[in-house]
N, C-alpha and C positions, 0 to 999 in steps of 0.2 A: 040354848046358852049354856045349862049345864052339860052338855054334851062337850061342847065343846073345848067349856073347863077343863073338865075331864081329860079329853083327846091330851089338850093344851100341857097339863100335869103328867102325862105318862111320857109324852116325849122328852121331856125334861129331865123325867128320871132314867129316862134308858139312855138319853145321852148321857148322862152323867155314871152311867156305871162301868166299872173298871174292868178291862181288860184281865186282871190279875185280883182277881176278888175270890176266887176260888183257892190260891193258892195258900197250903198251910205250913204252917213252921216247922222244923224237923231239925236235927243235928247232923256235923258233916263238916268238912273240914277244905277249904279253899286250896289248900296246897294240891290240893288233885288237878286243878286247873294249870298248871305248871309244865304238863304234858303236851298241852295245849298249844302251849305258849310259841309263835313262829319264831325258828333262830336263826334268823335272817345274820348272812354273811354279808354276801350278794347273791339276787335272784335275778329274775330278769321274766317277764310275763307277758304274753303279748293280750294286749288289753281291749275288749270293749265298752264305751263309755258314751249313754243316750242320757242326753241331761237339755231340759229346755230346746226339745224340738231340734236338740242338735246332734249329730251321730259321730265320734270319733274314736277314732281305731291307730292303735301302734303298739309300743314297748312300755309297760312300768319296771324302772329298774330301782330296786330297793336294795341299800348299800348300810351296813354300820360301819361308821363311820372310826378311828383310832380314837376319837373323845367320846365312842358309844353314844354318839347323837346318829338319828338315823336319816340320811337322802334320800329320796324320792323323787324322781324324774318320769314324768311321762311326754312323749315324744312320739314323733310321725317315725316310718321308716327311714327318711333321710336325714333323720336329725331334729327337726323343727320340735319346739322345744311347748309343750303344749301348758305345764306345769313345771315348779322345779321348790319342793317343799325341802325342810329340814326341819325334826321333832327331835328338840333334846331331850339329854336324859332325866331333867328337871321337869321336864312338862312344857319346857319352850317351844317356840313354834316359831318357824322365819318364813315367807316366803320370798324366793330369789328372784322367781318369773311367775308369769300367768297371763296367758293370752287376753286378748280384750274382751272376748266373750265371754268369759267366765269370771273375769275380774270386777265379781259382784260380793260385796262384805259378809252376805247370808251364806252366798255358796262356799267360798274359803272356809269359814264357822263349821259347816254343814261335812265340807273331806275333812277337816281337820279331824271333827268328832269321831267321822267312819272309820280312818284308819288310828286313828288310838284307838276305839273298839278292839281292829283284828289285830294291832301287832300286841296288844292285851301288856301296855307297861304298867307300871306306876298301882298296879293290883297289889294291897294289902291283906291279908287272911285276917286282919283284926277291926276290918271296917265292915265285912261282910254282912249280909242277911238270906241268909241258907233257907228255901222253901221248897216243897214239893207240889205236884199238880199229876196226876194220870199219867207215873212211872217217869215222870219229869224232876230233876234237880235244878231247882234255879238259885245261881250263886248273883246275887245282887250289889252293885255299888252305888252309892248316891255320888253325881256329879255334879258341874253347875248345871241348871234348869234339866235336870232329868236324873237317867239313873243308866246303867249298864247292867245289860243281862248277859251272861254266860249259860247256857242251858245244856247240861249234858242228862244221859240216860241214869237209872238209877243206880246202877253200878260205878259212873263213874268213867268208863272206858269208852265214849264217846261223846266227842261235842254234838250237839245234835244241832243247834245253830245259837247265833248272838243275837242280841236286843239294843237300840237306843228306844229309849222311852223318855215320856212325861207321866206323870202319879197315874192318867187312866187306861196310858195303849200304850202300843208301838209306833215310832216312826219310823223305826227302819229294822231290816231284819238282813243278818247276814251266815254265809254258811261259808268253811274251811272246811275239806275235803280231801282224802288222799294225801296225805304227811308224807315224804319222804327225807329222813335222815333232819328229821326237826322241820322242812319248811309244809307249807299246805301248797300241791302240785293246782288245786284249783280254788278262786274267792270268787261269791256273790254277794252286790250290794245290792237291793231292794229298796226303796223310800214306799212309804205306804202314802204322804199326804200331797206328793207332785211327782209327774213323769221321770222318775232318776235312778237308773243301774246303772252297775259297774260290772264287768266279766271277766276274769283273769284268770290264763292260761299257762301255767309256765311251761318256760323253754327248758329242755335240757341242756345241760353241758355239753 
């Protein structure tokens, strides 16, 4: 019985331990992350998307918009219109379309977080919580029901990948890749807690 207590009590405590427990406080300044930042005109990406057992492949074309609100269309090659978002520059969110399959309240919630992550707006230098971990910079913001992570190397001069989190883990991990002329030529979306990527290729000119 005491054994078992036992068992009982240690799984409890390893669940319960934080992903980011290690990491310690350090000085540093957020405006580094600004290099980062994608300056999406228009791009245009040909996209892979495995979400709920389902496999969908075409265009995301990402536009800023004359009112700096940003569009977001993802679409089959003829057209068929799979998504059709708009994220102002307040932090608003529309959606225009959205197929039936995905026209689930979690999942909408779920891309809306992902790509605030990558297009990295509405990032403050004076909300930050600057930490280090094994040559790691983690530039942190509290959002609702979680937090954004930015992780560059300790110089500075590489993103090394993004974080959505809750206080004790990740639930998603994403990586920008190959900038050219301000935008990232590749994105990956990862979910660690259900079957969800995203692959994005972009097209050139």
């Amino acid at each position: 019985m005491r054994c078992l207590l036992f068992s009982s009590c240690l799984l409890l405590m390893l669940g319960c331990t934080s992903a980011y427990k290690h990491l310690q406080s350090t000085t540093g300044d957020a405006a580094v992350l600004q290099q980062f930042k994608p300056t999406f005109s228009v791009a245009l990406y040909k996209a892979g998307v495995d979400v709920m057992g389902n496999h969908l492949s075409g265009l995301l074309m990402i536009k800023r918009m004359p009112d700096s609100s940003v569009r977001m269309v993802f679409s089959n090659e003829i057209g068929f219109k799979f998504f059709d978002f708009q994220f102002s520059k307040d932090s608003g969110f529309k959606v225009f379309s959205i197929i039936q399959q995905m026209n689930k309240k979690a999942l909408i919630k779920t891309l809306r977080k992902d790509f605030e992550l990558v297009m990295m707006e509405n990032i403050n230098p004076q909300d930050v919580l600057i930490r280090k971990n094994e040559g790691l910079i983690y530039y942190t913001f509290q959002r609702e029901n979680g937090y954004y992570h930015y992780i560059t190397n300790t110089e500075g001069t590489e993103l090394v990948r993004l974080e959505r989190s809750s206080k004790r883990k990740p639930v998603m991990q994403a990586v920008m890749k190959d900038y050219v002329n301000g935008i990232p030529d590749s994105i990956g979306i990862t979910h660690k807690n259900f079957n969800f990527t995203i692959a994005l290729k972009r097209i050139p000119k």
